[in-house]
C-alpha positions as CSV (number, residue, x, y, z in Angstrom):
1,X,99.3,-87.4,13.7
2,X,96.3,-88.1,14.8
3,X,94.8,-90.4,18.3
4,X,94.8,-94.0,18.4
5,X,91.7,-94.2,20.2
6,X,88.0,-94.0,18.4
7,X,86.2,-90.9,19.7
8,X,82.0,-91.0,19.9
9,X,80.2,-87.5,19.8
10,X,77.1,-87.2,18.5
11,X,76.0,-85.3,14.6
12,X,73.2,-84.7,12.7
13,X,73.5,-85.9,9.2
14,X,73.9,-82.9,7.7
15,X,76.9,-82.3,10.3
16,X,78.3,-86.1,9.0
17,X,78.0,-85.3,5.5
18,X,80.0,-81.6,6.2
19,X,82.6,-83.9,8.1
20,X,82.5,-86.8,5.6
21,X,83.5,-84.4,2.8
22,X,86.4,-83.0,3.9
23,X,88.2,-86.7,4.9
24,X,90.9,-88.0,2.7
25,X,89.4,-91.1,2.7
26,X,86.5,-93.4,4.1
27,X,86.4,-96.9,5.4
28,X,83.3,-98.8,6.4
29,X,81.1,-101.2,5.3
30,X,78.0,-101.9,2.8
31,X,76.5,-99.4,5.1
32,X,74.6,-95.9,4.3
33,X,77.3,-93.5,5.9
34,X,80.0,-95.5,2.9
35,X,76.9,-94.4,0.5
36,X,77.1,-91.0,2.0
37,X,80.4,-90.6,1.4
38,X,80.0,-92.0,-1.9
39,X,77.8,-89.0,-3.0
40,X,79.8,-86.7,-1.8
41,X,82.9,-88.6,-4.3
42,X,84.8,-89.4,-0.5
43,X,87.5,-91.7,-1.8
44,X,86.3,-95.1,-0.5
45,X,87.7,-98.4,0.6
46,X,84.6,-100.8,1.1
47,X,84.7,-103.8,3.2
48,X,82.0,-106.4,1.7
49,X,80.9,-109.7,2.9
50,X,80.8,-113.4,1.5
51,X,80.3,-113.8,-2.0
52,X,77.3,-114.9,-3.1
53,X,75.8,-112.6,-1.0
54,X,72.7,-109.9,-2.8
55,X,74.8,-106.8,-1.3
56,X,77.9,-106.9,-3.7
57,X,79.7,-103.8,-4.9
58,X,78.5,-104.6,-8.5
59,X,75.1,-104.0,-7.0
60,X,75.6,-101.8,-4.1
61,X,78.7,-99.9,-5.0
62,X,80.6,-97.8,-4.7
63,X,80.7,-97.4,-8.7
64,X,83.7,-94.5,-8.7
65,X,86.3,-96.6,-10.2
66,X,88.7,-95.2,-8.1
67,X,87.3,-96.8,-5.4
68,X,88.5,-100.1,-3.6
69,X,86.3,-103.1,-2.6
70,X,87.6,-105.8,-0.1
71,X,85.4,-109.2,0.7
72,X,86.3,-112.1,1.9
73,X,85.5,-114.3,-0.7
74,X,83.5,-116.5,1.1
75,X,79.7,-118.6,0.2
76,X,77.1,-116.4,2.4
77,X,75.7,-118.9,4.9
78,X,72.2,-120.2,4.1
79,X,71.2,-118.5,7.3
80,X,72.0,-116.4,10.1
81,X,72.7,-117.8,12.9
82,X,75.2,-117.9,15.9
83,X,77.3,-120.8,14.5
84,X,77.1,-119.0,10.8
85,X,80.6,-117.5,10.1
86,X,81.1,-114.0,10.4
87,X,81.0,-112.7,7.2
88,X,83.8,-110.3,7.6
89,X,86.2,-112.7,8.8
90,X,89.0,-113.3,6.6
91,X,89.6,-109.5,5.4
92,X,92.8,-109.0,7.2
93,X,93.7,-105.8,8.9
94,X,96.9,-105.8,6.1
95,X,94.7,-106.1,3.3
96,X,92.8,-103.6,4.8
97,X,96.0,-101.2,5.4
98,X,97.0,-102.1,1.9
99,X,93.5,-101.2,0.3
100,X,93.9,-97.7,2.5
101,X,97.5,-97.0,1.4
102,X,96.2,-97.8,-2.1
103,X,93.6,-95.7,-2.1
104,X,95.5,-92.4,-0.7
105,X,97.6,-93.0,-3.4
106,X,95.2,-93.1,-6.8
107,X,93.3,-89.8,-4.9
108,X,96.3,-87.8,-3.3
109,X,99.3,-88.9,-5.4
């Protein structure tokens, strides 16, 4: 069993990509440590933005098939701004657990 609380310390990236791996799995966003991992064949859950938006997992990845995607579905705002939704927002943590759960499963049996 492992902490509930998120622990900082600092890595090169040779040291992240010695750490990434060795995980079981890795969760993040359209974001070059999920690439990382990626490369390395990490199993992957991926948490995307709106649709619509030019970073999709048909164009970004990851491509392992495998691999599972989550977005929220959503039109990408015109712009950024402040009053722009978030584009995470309506990924629920459950999907998220679900997508994780998932994902152990097709890589670890």
């Amino acid at each position: 069993a492992g902490s509930r609380d998120a622990h900082y310390f600092p890595s090169t990236l040779v040291q992240f990509i010695a750490l990434v791996r060795r995980a079981r799995l890795f969760l993040a966003g359209d974001t070059g440590p999920l690439h990382l991992a990626a490369a390395v064949s990490t199993p992957l859950v991926a948490i995307f933005g709106a649709a619509g938006s030019p970073n999709t997992p048909k164009r970004n990845g990851p491509f392992f098939p495998g691999d599972i995607t989550l977005s929220n579905g959503r039109p990408a705002p015109s712009a950024r701004s402040p009053k722009a939704p978030h584009y995470i927002e309506g990924v629920t943590v459950d999907a998220v657990l679900t997508a994780i759960r998932e994902r152990l499963e097709r890589a670890h049996g």
